[in-house]
C-alpha positions in Angstrom: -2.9 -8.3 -5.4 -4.4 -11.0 -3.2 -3.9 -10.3 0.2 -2.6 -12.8 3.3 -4.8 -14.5 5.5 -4.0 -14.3 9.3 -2.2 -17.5 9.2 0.3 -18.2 5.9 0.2 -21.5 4.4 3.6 -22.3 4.9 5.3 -24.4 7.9 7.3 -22.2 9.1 7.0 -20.0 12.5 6.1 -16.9 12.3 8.1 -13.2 14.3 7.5 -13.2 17.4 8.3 -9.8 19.5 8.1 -10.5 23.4 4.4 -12.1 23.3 3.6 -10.2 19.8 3.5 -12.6 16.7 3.8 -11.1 13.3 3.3 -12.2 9.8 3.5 -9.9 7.6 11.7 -1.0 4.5 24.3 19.9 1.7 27.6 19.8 2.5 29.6 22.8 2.4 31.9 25.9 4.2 29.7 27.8 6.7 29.7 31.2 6.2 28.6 33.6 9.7 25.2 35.4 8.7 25.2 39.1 8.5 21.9 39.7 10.3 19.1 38.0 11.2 16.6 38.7 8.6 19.3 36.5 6.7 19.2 34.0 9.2 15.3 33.6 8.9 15.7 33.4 5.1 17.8 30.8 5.6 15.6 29.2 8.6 12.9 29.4 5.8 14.8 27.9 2.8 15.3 24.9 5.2 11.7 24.6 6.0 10.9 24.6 2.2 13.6 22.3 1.3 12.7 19.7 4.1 8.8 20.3 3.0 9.5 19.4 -0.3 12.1 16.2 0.1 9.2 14.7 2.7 7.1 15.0 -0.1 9.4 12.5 -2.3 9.5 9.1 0.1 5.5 8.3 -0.5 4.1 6.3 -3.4 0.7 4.3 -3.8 -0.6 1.0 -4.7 -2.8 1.6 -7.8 -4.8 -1.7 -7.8 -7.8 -2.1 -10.7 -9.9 -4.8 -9.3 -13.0 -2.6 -9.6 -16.0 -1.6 -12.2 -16.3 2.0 -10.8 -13.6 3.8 -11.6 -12.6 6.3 -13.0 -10.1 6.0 -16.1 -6.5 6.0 -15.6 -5.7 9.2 -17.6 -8.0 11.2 -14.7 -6.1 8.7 -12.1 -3.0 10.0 -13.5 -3.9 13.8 -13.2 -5.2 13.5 -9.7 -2.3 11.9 -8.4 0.0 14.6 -10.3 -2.0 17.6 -9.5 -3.6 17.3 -6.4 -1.6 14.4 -4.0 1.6 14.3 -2.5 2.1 10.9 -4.0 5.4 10.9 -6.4 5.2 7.4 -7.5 2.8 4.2 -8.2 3.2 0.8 -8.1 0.8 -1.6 -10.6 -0.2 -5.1 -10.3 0.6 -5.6 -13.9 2.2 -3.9 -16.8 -1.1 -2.2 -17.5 -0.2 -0.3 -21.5 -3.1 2.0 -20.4 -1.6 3.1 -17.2 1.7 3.2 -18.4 0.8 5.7 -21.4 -1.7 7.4 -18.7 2.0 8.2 -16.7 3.9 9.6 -19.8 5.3 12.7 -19.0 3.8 13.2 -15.3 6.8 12.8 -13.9 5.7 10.7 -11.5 7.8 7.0 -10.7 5.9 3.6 -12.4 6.4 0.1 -10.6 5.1 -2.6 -12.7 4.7 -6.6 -11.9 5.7 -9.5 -13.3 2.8 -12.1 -12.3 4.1 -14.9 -10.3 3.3 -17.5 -13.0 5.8 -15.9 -15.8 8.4 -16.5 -13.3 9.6 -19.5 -14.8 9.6 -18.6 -18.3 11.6 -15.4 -17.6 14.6 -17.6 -16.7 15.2 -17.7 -20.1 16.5 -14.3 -21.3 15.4 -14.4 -24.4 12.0 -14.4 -23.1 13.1 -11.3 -20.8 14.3 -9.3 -23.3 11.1 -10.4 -25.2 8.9 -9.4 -22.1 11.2 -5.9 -21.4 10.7 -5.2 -25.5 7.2 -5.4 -25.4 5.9 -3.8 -21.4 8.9 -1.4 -20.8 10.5 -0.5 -24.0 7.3 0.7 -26.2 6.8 3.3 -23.0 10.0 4.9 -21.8 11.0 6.6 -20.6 8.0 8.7 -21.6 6.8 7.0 -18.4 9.2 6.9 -15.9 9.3 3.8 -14.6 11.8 2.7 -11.7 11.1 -0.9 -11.0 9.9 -4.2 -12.2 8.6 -6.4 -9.9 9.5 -9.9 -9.8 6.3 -11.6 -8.8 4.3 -10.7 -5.9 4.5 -12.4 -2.2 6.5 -15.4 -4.1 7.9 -17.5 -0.9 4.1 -16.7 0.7 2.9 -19.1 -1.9 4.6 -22.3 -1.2 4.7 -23.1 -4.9 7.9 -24.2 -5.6 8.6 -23.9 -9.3 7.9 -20.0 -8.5 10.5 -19.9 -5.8 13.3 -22.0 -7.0 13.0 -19.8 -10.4 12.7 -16.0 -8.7 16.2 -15.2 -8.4 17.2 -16.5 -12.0 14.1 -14.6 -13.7 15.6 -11.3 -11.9 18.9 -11.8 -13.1 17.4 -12.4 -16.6 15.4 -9.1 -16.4 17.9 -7.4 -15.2 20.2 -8.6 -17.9 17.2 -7.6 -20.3 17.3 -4.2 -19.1 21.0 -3.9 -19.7 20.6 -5.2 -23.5 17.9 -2.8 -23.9 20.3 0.3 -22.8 18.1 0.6 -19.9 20.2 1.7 -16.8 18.0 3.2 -14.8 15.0 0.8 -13.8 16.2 -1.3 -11.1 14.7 -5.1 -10.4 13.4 -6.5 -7.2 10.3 -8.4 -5.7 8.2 -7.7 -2.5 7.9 -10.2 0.5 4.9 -10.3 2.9 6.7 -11.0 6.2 6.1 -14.3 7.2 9.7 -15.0 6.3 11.4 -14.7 9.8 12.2 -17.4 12.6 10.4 -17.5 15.4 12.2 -14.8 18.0 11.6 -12.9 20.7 12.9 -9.4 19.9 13.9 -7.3 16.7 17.9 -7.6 16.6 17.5 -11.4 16.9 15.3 -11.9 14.3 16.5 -13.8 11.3 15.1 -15.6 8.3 13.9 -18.9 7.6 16.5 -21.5 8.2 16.0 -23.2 4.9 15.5 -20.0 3.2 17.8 -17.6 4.9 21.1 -18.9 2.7 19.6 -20.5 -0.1 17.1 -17.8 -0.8 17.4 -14.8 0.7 21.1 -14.4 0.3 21.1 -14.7 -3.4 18.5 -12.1 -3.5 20.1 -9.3 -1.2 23.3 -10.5 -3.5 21.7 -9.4 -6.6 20.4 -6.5 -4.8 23.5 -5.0 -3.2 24.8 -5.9 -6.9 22.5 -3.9 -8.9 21.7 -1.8 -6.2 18.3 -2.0 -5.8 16.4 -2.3 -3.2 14.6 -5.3 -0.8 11.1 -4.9 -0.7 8.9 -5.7 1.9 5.3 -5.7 3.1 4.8 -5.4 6.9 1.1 -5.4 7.6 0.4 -5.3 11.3 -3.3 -5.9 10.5 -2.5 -9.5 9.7 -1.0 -9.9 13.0 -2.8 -13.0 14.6 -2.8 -11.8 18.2 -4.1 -8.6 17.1 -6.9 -8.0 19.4 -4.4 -8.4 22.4 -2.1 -5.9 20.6 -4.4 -3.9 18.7 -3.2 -0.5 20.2 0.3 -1.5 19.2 -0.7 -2.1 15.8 -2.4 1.1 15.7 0.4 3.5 17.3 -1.8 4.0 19.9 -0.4 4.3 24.2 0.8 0.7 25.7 4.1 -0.3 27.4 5.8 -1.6 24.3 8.0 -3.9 23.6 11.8 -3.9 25.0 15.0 -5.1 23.2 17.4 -5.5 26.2 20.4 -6.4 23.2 19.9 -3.0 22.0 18.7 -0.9 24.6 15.5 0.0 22.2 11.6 0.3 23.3 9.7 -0.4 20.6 5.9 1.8 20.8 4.6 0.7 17.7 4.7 -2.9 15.5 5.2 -1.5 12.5 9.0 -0.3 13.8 9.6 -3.7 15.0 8.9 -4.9 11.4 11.2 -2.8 9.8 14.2 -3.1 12.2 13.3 -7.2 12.2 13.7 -6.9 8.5 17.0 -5.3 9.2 18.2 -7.3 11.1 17.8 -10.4 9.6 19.3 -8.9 6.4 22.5 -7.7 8.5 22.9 -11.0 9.9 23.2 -12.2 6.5 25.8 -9.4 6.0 23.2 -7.5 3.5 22.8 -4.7 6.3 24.0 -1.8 3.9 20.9 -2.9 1.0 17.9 -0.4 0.6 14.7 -1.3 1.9 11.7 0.0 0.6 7.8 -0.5 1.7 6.2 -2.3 -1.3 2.7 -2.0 1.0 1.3 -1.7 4.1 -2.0 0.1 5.2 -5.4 -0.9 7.0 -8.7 -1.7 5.9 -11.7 0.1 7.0 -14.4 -2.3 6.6 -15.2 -6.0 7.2 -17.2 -8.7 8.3 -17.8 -10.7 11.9 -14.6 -12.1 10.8 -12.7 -9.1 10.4 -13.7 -7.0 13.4 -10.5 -4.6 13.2 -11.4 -3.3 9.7 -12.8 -0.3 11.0 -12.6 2.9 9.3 -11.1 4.9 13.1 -8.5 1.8 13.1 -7.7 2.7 9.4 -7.4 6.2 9.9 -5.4 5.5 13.2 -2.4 3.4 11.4 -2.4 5.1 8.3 -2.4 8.4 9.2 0.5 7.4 12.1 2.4 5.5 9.2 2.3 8.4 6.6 3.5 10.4 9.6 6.5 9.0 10.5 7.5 8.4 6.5 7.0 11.8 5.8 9.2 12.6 8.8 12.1 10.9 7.8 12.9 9.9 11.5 13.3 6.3 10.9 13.2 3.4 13.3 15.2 2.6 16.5 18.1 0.6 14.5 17.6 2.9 11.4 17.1 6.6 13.1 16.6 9.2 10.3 16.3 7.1 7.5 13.4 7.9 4.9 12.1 5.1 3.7 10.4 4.9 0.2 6.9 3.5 0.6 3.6 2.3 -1.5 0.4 2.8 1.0 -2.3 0.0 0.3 -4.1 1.5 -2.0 -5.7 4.1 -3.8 -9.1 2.8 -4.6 -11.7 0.5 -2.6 -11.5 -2.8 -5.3 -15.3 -4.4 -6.0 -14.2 -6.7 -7.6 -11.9 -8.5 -5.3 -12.3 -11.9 -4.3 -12.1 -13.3 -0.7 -13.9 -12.1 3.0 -15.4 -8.4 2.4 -12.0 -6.8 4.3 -10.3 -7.2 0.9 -12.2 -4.7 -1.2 -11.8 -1.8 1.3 -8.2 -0.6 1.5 -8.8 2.3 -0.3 -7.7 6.0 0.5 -10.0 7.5 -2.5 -13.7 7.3 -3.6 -14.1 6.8 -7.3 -14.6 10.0 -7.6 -11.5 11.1 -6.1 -12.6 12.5 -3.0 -10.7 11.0 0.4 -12.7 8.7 2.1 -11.1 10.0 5.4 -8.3 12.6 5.6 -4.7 12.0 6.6 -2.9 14.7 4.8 -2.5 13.2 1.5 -3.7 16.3 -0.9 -1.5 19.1 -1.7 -3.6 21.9 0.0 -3.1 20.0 3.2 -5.8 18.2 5.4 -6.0 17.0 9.1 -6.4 13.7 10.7 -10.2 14.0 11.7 -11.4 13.0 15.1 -12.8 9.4 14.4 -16.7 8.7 14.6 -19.0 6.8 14.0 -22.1 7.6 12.7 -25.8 5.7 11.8 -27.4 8.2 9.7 -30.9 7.4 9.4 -32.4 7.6 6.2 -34.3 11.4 5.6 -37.9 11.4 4.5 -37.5 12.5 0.5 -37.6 15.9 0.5 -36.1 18.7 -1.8 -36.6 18.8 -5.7 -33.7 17.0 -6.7 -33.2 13.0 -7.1 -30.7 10.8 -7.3 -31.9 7.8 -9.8 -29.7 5.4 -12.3 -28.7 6.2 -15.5 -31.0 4.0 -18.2 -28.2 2.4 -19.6 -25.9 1.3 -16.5 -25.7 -1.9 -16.5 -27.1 -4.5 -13.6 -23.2 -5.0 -11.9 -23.2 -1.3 -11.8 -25.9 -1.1 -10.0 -25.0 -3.6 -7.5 -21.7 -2.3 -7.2 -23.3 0.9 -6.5 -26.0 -0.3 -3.8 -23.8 -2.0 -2.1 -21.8 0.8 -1.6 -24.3 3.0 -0.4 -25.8 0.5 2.0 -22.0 -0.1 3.2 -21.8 3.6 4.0 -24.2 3.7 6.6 -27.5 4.1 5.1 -30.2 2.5 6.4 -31.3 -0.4 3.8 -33.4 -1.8 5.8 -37.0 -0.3 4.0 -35.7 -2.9 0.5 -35.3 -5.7 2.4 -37.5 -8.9 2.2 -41.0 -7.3 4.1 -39.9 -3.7 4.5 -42.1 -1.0 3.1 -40.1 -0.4 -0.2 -39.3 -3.8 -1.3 -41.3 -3.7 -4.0 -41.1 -3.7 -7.0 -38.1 -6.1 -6.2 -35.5 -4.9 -8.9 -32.0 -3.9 -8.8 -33.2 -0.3 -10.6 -35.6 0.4 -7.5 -33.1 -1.0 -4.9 -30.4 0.9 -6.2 -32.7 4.2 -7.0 -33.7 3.8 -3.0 -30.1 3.2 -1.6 -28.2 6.1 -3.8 -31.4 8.7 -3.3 -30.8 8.0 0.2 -26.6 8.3 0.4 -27.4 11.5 -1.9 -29.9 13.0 1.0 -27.9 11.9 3.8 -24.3 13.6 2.4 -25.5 16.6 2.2 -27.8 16.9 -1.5 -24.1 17.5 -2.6 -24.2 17.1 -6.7 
């Protein structure tokens, strides 16, 4: 998944909320209680029974653009055994994640990439695709949705967006040949897709787009009933350091809707009711929305200055909040919305500015590289620092040093890393004291020694 740049390539205008600009969703009789140890047990039934529903609205992007990790069978586990995550959603139709999932019981969303969108008009290539990703693994693996593309209208390739609505129909038709009922077919949208407006309930979509594209689309949703996915990223907003603490959930005055009498504290509620309101304008306003991504980076370079690991742990742990709440937004009060946090692992591998690689919520080995309540046993937002460890002088009889047989990209992958964490890096520089010899062995053996040391000696 390649993510937006602050400004999208396409003409349009982008939301705009007051001054903010955005580019980037038990019934029965009551019987009187005989005492009230009954009416704790009851009192405590509800507690469980609410625990355990908020525990069914959060999923994870599961992205592979990495040479350190770990395989997906492990990936699999962890997520099963030890995170409140019930669902994943791929960037492909991985065969080794899908079999990795088989009988988890956690929920599969695969992707379609945006170039097979034109051939999968043709249904005889979508029951050929369907036979060959979906078929050969369910519902050992239970997957719930195939993704239609990625982002399509964000990338002004028009063959791709004239074609997304008949390659849905296809695979949905696909499905239905296959005696498939219960995996439902949609496609995400970053949300660069709205008018330009001033608040919320006016916000509306693309004139151009808004009847011949979005209509069919929430057509074939409320038809199939499945749901409109959408991406609202507040990181990507382009006035962000004038409304960072808004993007973060953090105190400022807001933003008022005098239409609807709403306040709005935080962007990422003005996202979601935009995106509701533009679909009810449309007359789509009863169609499921669910969070295809959203999250924050915590690193980047001088052109990312935001991606900070307190600003990450800020948003995300505020978003993961209010989904697990179930409290909804001011248009959409209690409503639980099913979302896909951006993402599970730090990707290497990714191309672009250095922001891109470090979305991740896990280290390769599994371990949180910040806490916002996301394993089972329960953990608490941490009070955000920032530390400069200086490198300790070697001490101890233990050593961190690389395998013989990892290979030179491991290495890298691995010294960067380590030098990215706040070690000090500066002794393997050009001129510093341990420069030499100028390898990637002895630079990596310096830089993971020295993370080793610094966290603790922890094996």
């Amino acid at each position: 998944m390649l993510h937006k740049p602050p400004t999208p390539p396409l003409s349009y205008n982008l939301l705009s909320l007051g001054s903010l600009k955005l580019n980037k969703n038990q019934r029965g009789k009551v019987f009187p209680l005989p005492s009230i140890a009954m009416t704790a047990i009851f009192l405590l039934l509800a507690i469980f029974l609410h625990l355990f529903t908020t525990t069914t609205a959060l999923g994870v992007n599961y992205g592979m653009a990495a040479d350190n990790l770990p395989s997906p069978s492990v990936v699999a586990n962890f997520i099963k055994t030890q995170t409140i995550f019930d669902s994943v959603k791929m960037f492909d139709a991985n065969p080794e994640v899908l079999r990795a999932f088989a009988n988890t019981g956690i929920s599969v969303t695969v992707t379609v990439g945006n170039g097979d969108i034109p051939a999968l008009t043709n249904t005889v290539v979508a029951r050929r695709w369907v036979a060959q990703h979906i078929s050969p693994f369910y519902p050992q693996t239970k997957i719930k949705y195939i993704c239609a593309g990625s982002e399509v209208l964000f990338s002004n390739i028009t063959d791709w967006i004239n074609n997304l609505v008949p390659a849905m129909r296809s695979l949905h038709y696909a499905l239905v040949k296959a005696g498939i009922q219960d995996i439902k077919v949609t496609t995400s949208h970053a949300l660069n897709i709205f008018r330009r407006e001033t608040l919320p309930s006016l916000t509306r979509f693309m004139v151009g787009y808004d009847l011949s594209f979005f209509a069919p689309i929430l057509q074939f949703h409320r038809r199939t009933k499945s749901p409109f996915m959408v991406n609202p990223y507040p990181y990507f907003s382009p006035d962000l350091s004038r409304r960072l603490n808004y993007a973060l959930f953090k105190p400022n005055r807001g933003v008022y809707d005098k239409y609807t009498g709403k306040t709005y504290t935080n962007m990422f509620d003005a996202l979601m009711d935009s995106t509701y309101s533009a679909m009810k304008a449309l007359g789509y306003g009863d169609v499921e929305i669910v969070i295809g991504e959203t999250g924050w980076p915590t690193q980047g370079d001088s052109s990312s200055p935001f991606a900070t690991m307190d600003n990450s742990i800020s948003y995300n742990g505020h978003v993961i909040k209010e989904i697990l709440s179930g409290k909804g937004t001011p248009l959409m009060p209690n409503r639980r919305f099913e979302t896909y946090m951006f993402a599970l692992f730090n990707e290497n591998q990714k191309p672009g500015p250095l922001a891109e690689k470090y979305w991740g919520l896990f280290k390769p080995d599994l371990s949180p590289i910040y806490n916002v309540g996301l394993l089972r046993h329960g953990q608490s937002v941490p009070t955000p620092t920032n530390p400069s460890p200086s490198t300790p002088a070697p001490s101890g009889k233990s050593y961190c040093v690389p395998q013989k047989e990892a290979t030179y990209a491991q290495l890298q992958s691995n010294l960067d890393y380590a030098c990215g964490q706040g070690i000090d890096c500066t002794p393997i520089q050009p001129g510093g004291l341990c420069y030499e010899p100028n390898t990637i062995q002895s630079h990596a053996a310096f830089a993971m020694n020295s993370y080793y040391r610094t966290k603790g000696q922890s094996y």
